[in-house]
N, C-alpha and C positions, 0 to 999 in steps of 0.2 A: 144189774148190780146184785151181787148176791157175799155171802156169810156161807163159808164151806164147810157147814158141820154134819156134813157127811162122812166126814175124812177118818174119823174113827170107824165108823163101820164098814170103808171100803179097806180099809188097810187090815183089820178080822178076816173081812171075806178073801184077804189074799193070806190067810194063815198066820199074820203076825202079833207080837205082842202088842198093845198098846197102853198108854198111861194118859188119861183125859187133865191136865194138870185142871186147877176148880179155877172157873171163868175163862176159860179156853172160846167159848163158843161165841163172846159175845166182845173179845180182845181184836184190837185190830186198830188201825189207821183209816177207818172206814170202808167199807163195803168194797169186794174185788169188783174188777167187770168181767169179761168171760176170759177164763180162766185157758192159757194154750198151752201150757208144757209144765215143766219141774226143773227149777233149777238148786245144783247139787253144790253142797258149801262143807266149809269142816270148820270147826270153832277154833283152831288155831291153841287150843289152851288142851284138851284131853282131860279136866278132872271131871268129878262126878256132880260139882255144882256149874257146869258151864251152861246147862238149861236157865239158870236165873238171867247170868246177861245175857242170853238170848229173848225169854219173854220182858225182864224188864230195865233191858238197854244199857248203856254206858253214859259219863258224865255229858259224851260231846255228841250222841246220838239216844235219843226216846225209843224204847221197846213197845211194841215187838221188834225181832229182829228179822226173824224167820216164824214162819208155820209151825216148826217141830222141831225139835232132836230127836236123832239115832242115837241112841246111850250108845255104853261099851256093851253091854248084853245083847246087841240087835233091839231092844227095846224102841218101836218111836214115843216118845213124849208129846204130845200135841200138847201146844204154848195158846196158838191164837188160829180163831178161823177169817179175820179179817186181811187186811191189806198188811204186810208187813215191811221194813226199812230193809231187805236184803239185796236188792239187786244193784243200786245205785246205776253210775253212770256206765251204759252200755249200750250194747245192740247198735244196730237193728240186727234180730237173732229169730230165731223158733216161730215168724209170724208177729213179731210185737216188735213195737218201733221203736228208737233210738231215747232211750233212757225212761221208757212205761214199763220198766221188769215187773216192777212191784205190784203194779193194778192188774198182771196179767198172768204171774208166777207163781206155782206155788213152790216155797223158799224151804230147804231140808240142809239142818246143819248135822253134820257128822260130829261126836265127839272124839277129836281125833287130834292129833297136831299136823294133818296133812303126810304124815311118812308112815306111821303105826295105826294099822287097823286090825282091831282081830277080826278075827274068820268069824263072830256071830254079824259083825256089821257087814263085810263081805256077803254073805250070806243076805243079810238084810234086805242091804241101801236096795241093791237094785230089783227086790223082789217086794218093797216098798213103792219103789218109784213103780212099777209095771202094776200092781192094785190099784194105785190114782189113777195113770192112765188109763188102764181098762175102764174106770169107770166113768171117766170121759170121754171115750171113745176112740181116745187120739192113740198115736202109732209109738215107738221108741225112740223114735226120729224128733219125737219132741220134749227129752232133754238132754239139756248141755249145763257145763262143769260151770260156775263164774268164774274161771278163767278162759271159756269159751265166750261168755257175754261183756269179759272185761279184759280183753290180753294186754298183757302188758302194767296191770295194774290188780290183779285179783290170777291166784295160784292153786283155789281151791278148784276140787277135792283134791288138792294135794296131787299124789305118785299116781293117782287113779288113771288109767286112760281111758277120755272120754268112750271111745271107737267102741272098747272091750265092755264097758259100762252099757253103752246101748246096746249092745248085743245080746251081754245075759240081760236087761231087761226086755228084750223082744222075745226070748227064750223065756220067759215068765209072760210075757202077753200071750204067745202062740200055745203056751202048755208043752213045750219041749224040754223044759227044764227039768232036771233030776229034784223029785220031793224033796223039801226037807228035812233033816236028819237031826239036826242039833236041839241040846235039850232044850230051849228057848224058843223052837219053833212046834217041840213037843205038847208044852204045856201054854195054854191059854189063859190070861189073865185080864181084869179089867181090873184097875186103879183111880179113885178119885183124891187127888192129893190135894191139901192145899198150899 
């Protein structure tokens, strides 16, 4: 059982921005267990306050929600290193069995409404998701969309195809990927918010 506050410093070591919201490290639904994939969400709303119901939930569900937000900038926000409420009923998927997403996930909401992403989150999500992995060890093959761990019931990442998704993050695990170029991947920042 462990507390993933590693997750800021592998997502730097993959070139990204990041934002440590204050109390990220110690937010959670208790303690993950070992941790097999990345599963990929979009907050259904797109504004620039959708990190709050993400870290601190809705009337009919208790925050966290997710791990993080991907702002619009490509920015991730890290919310919580613990267990979070994102994956609900699913699976069996990625190695984790039928409805443990949450104990074994790590959960990435896109700020998006599922059809509008800019190109800094493009750029991002999946060069986001291939930092955690790498520094798990694990392959691209372990994540899927929540509509992969929920069909029929769960749409996110929205218009994204999963397929295309692990591919450019394998292309980020393997180092085949074109560097980044965008000003957000240019400049390097660390934010302690509260």
């Amino acid at each position: 059982m462990a507390w993933l506050t590693w997750m800021a410093d592998a997502l730097r070591a993959g070139g990204l921005d990041v934002i440590e919201q204050s109390g990220w490290k110690t937010r959670g639904h208790g303690a993950m267990g070992q941790v097999l994939g990345v599963l990929a969400h979009h907050t259904a709303g797109g504004g620039s306050n959708d990190w709050r119901i993400v870290q601190d939930g809705r009337p009919d569900l208790a925050g966290p929600l997710a791990h993080m937000t991907l702002e619009r900038d490509g920015t991730f926000r890290l919310l919580a290193a613990g267990q979070c409420w994102h994956a609900g009923a699913g699976g069996p998927l990625l190695g984790v069995g039928k409805n443990n997403g949450n104990e074994h996930l790590i959960g990435i909401e896109g700020v998006s409404n599922g059809t509008t992403w800019t190109d800094a989150q493009r750029d991002a999500y999946p060069r986001g998701v291939a930092a955690l992995l790498r520094y798990l060890e694990l392959p691209a093959a372990q994540v899927a969309g929540h509509k992969e761990w929920a069909p029929g019931r769960k749409v996110d990442p929205g218009n994204w195809s999963m397929a295309d998704f692990r591919a450019a993050v394998a292309r980020h695990i393997t180092g085949s990927a074109p560097s980044p170029t965008s000003d957000s991947a240019r400049r390097r920042r660390t934010l302690a918010l509260d």
